[in-house]
DRENZAPA-397692 format. One line per 5 residues: for each residue x, y, z of N, C-alpha, C, O. Coordinates in Angstrom, 1 decimal, decimal comma. Example, Ala and Ser with C-alpha at 12.3 -4.5 7.8 and 13.67 -1.06 7.14 Angstrom:
<kelums>
13,2/-5,7/7,8/12,3/-4,5/7,8/13,2/-3,3/7,8/14,2/-3,3/8,5  12,8/-2,2/7,1/13,7/-1,1/7,1/12,9/0,0/7,9/13,4/1,1/8,0
</kelums>
This chain:
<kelums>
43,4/-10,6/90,4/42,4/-10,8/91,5/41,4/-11,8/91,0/41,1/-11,8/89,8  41,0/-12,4/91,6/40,0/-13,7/91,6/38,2/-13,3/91,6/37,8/-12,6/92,6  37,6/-13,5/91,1/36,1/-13,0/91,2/35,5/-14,1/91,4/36,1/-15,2/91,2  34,1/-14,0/91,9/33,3/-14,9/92,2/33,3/-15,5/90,9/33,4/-14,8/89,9  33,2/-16,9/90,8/32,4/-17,9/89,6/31,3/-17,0/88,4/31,5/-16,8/87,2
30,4/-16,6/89,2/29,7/-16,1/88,6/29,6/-14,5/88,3/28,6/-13,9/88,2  30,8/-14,0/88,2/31,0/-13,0/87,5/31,2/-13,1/85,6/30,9/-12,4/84,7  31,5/-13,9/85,6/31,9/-14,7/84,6/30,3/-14,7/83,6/30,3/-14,5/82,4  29,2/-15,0/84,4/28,1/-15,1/83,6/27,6/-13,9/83,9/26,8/-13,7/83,0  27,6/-12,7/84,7/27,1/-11,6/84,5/28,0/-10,9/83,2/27,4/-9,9/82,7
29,1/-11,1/82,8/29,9/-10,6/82,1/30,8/-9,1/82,5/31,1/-8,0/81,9  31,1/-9,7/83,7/31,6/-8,3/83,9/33,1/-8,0/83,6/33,7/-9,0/83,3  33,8/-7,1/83,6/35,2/-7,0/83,8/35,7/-6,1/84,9/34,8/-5,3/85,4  36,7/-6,1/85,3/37,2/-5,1/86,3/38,5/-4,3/85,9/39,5/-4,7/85,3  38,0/-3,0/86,4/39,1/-1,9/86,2/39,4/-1,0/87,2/38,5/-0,7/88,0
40,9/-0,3/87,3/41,4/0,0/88,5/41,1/1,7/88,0/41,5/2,5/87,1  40,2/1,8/88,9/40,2/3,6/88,5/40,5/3,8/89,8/40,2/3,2/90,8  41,3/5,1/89,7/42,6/5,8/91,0/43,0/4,5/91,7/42,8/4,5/92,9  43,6/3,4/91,2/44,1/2,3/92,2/43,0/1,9/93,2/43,3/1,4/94,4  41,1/2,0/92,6/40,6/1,0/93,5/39,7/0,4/92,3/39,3/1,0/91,4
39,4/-1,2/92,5/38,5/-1,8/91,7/37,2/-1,5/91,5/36,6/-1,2/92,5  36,6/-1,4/90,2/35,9/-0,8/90,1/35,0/-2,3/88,7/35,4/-2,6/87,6  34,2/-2,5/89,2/33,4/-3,8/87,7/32,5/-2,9/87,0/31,7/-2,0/87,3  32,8/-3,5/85,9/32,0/-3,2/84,5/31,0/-3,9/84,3/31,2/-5,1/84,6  30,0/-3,6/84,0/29,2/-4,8/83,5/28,0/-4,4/82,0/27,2/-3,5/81,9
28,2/-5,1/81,2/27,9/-4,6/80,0/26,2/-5,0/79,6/25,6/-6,0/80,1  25,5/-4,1/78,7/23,8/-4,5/79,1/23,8/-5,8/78,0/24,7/-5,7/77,2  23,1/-6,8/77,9/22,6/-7,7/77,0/21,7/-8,4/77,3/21,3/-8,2/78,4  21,1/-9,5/76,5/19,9/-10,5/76,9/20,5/-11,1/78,0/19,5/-11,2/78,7  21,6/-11,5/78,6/22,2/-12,7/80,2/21,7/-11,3/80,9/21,8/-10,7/79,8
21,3/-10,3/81,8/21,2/-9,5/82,7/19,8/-8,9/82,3/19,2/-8,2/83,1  19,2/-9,1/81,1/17,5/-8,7/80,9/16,6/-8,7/81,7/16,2/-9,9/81,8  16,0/-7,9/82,3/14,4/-8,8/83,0/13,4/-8,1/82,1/13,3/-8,3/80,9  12,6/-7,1/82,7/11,7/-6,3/81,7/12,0/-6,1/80,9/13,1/-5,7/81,3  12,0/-5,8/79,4/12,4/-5,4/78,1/13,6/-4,1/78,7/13,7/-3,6/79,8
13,9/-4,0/78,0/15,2/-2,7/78,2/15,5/-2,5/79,6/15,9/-1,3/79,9  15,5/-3,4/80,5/15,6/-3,3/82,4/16,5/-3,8/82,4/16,5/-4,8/81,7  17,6/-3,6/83,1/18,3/-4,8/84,1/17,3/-5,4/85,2/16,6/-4,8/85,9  17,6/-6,9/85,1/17,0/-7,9/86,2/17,7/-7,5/87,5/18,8/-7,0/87,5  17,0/-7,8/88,6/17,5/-7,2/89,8/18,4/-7,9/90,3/19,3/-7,3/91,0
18,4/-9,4/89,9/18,8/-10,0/90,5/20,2/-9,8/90,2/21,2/-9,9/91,0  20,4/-9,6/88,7/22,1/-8,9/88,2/22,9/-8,0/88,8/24,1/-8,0/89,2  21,3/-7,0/88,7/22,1/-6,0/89,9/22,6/-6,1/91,3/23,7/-5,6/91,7  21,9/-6,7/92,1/22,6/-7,8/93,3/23,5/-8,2/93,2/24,4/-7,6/93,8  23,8/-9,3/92,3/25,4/-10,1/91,7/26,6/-8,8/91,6/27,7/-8,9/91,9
26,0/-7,7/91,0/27,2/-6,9/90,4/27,4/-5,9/91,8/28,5/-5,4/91,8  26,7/-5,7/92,6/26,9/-5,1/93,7/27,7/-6,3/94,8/28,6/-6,0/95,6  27,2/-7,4/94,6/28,3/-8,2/95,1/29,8/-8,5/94,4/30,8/-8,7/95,0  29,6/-8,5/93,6/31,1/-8,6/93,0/31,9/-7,9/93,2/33,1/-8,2/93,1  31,5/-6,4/93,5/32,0/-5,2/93,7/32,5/-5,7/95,1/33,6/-6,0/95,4
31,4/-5,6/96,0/32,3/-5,8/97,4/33,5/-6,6/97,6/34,5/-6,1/98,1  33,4/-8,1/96,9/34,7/-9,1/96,9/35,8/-8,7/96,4/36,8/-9,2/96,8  35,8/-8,0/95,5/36,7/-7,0/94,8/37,2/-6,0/95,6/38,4/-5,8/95,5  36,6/-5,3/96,5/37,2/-4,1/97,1/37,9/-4,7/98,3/38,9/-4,2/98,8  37,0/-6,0/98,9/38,0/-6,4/100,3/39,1/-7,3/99,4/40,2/-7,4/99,9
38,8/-7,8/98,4/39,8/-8,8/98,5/41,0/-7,8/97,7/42,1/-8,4/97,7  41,2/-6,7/97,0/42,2/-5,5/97,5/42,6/-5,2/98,5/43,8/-5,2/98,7  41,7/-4,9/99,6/42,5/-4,6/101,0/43,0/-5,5/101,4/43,9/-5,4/102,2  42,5/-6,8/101,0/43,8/-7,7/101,9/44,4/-8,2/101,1/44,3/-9,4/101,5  45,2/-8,1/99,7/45,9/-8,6/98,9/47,0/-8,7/99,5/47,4/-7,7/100,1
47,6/-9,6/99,5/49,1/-10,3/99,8/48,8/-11,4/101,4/49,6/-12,3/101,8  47,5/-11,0/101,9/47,2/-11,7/102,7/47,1/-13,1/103,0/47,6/-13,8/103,9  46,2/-13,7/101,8/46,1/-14,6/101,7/44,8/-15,1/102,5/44,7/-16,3/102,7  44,1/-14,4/102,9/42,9/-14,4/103,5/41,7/-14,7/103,1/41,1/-13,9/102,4  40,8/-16,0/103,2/39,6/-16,4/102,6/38,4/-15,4/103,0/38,4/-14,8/104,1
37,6/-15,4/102,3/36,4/-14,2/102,6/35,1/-15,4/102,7/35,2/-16,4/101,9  33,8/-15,5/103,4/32,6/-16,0/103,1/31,8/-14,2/103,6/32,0/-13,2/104,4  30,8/-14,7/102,5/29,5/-13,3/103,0/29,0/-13,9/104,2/29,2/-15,1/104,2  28,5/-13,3/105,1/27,8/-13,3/106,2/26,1/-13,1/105,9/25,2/-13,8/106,0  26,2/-11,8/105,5/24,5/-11,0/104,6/24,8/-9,8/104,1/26,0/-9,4/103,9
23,5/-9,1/103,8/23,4/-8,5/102,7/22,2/-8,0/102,6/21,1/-8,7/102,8  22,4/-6,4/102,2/21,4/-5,6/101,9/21,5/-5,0/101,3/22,5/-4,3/101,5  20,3/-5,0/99,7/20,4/-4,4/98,6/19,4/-3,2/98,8/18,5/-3,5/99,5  19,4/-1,8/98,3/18,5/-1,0/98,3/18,4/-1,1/96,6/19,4/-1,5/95,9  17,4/-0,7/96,1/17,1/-0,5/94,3/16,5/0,7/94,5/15,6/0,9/95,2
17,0/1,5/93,8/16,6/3,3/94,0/16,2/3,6/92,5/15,6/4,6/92,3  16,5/3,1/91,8/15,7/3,1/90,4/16,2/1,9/89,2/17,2/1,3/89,2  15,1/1,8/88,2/15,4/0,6/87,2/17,0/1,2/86,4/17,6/2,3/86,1  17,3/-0,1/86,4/19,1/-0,1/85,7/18,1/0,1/84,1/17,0/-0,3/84,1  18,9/0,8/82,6/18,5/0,8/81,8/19,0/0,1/81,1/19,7/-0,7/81,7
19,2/-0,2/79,3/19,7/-0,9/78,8/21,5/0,1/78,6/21,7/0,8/77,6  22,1/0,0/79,3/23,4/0,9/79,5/24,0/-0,3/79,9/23,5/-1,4/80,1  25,3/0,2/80,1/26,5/-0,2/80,9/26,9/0,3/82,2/27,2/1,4/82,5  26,7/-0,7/83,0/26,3/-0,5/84,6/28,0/-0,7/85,3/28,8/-1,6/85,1  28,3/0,3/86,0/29,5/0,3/87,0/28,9/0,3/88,2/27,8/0,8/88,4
30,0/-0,9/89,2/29,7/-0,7/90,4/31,5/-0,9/91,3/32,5/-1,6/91,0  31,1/-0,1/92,3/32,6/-0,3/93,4/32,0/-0,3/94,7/30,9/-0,2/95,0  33,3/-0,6/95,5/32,8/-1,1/97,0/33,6/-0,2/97,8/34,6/0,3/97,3  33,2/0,0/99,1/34,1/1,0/100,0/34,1/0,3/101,2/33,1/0,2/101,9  35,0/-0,1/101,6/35,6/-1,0/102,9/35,1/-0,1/103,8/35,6/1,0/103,9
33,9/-0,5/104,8/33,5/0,2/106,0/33,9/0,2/107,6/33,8/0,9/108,6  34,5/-1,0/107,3/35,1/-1,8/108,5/36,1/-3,2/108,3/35,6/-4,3/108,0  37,0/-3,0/108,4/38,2/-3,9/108,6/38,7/-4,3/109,6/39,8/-3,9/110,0  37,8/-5,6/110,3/38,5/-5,9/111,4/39,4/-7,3/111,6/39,9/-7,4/110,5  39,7/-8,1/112,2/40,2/-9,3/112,5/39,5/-10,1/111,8/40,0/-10,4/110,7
38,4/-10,5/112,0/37,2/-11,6/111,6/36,2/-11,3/110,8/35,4/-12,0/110,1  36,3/-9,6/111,0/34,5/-9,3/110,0/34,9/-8,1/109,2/35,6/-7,2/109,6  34,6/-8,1/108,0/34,7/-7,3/107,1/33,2/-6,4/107,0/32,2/-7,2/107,2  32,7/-5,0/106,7/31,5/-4,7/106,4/31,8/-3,8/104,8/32,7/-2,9/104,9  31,3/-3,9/103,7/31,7/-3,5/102,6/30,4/-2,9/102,3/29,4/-3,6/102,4
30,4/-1,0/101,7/29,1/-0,4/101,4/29,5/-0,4/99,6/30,7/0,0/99,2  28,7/-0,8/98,8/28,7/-0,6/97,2/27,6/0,0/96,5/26,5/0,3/97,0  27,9/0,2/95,1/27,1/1,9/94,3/27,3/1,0/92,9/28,3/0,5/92,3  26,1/1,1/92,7/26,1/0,9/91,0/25,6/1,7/90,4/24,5/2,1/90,8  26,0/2,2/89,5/25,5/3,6/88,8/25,5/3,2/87,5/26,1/2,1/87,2
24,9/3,9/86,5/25,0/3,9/85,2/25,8/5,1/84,1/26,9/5,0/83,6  25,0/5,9/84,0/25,8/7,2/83,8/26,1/8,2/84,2/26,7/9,0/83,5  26,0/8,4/85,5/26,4/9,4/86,5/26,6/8,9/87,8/25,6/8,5/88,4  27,6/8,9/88,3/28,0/7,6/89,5/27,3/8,8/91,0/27,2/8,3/92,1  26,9/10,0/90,9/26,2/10,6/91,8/24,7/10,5/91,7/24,1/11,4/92,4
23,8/9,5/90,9/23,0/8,9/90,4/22,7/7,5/90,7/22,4/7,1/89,6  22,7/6,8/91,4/22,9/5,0/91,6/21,7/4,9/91,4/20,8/5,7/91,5  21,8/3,3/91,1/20,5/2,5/90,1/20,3/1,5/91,8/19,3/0,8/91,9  21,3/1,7/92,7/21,0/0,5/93,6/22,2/0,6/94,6/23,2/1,0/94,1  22,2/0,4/96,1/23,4/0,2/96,8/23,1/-1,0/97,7/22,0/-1,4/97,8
24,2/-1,6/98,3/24,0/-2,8/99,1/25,4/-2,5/100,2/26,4/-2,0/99,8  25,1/-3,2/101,9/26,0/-3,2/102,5/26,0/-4,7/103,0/25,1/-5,3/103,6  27,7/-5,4/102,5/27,3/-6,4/102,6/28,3/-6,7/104,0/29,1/-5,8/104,3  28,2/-7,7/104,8/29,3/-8,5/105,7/29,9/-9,5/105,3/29,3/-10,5/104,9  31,3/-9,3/105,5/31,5/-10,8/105,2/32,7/-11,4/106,6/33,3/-10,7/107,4
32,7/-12,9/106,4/33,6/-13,5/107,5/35,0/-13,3/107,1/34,9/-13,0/105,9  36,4/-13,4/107,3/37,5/-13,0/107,2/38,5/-14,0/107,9/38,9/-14,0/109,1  38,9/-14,7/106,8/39,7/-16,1/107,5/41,0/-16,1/107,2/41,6/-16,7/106,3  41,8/-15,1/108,3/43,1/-15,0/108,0/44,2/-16,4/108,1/44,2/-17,2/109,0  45,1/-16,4/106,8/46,3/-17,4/107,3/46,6/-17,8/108,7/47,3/-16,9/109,2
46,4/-18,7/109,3/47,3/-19,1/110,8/46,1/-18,5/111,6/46,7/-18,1/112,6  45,0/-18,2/111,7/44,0/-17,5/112,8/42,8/-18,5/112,8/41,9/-18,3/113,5
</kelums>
């Protein structure tokens, strides 16, 4: 699976827990803001990566180009200097519009540091 460019500089990796994608993202100085914080703006990035990840699973074999539409982050508490997970849950799969809700948590995934529901456009082969 393909990640945004800039997954790459948040440092994340991805792993399949129960067969759905799920990113890693590891704490260091590249995602710092306040001394021992995650910067928000990371956390945004990693809640987006998560979404591209979860639709571009559902439509694997498709061959289907994705653009974001928009995007809304909530931040429900500071990320700490940990190791941040986030995943995406396909809310709507239609023809043209995708809606993807995502959870980044740290150490207790019934605990999130932040969620975002993003849209994106859905450009199927031959459509």
């Amino acid at each position: 699976m393909t990640l945004p460019p800039y997954a790459r500089l948040l440092g994340v990796t991805l792993e399949l827990v129960d067969g759905m994608p799920e990113i890693v993202m590891p704490f260091g100085q590249h995602v710092v803001g306040r001394p021992g914080f995650l910067q928000g703006g990371a956390i945004a990035g990693l809640l987006e990566v998560a979404a591209v990840a979860a639709l571009r699973h559902a439509l694997a074999g498709e061959g289907a180009g994705i653009k974001q539409i928009n995007g809304t982050v909530e931040f429900m508490r500071g990320g700490r200097d940990h190791v941040t997970r986030a995943g995406g849950e396909i809310v709507r799969l239609g023809a043209r519009v995708a809606t993807v809700a995502t959870t980044a948590w740290q150490d207790d995934g019934a605990r999130p540091i932040a969620t975002a529901r993003m849209n994106y456009l859905i450009e199927r082969a031959g459509g």
